[in-house]
C-alpha positions in Angstrom: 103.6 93.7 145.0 101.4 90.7 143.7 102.6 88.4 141.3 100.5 87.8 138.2 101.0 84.5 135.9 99.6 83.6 132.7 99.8 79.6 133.5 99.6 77.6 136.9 99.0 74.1 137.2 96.4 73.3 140.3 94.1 70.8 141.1 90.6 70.8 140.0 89.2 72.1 143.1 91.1 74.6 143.5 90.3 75.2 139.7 87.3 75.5 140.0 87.2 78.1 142.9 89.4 80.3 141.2 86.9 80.3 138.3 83.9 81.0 140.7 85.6 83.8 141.9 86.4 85.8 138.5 84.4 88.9 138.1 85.6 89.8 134.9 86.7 87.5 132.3 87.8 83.4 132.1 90.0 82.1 130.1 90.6 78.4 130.0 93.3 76.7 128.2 94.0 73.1 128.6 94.3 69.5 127.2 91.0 68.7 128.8 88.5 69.7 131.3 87.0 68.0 134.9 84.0 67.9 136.3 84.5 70.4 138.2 85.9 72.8 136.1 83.1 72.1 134.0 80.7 73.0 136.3 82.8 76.2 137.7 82.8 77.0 133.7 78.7 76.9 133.2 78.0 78.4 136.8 80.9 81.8 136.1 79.0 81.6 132.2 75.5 82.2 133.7 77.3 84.6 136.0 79.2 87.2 133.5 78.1 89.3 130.8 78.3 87.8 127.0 81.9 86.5 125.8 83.3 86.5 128.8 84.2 83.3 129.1 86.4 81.1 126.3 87.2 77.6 126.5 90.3 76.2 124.2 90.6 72.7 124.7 93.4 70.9 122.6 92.2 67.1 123.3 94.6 65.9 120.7 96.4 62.5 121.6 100.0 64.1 120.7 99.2 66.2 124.0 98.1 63.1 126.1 101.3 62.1 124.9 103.1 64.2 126.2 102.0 64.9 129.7 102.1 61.0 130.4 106.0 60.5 129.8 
């Protein structure tokens, strides 16, 4: 039986494939966002129908903060 999570931790690459791959729905959560993931995001967004793709990016420094301890 396949495992399903609600948060991983990859690299960007890997990110990004993942996100190419969807075919029904992306959801993005994260302190910030690559290059690659950004371009992953537009190309899947151009890709799926309407609202299918949200983007929550908390870019305050209390966050930075905290993943550089």
């Amino acid at each position: 039986m396949a495992q399903h999570r609600t948060f991983l931790s990859l690299p960007a690459d890997r990110l990004g494939a993942l996100i190419m791959g969807a075919r029904r729905r992306v959801i993005y959560a994260a302190p910030s966002v690559s290059l690659e993931v950004s371009a992953a995001l537009i190309n899947v967004v151009n890709r799926l129908r309407a609202g299918m793709v949200s983007v929550v990016l908390d870019v305050s420094e209390d966050v930075f903060r905290l993943a550089h301890r």
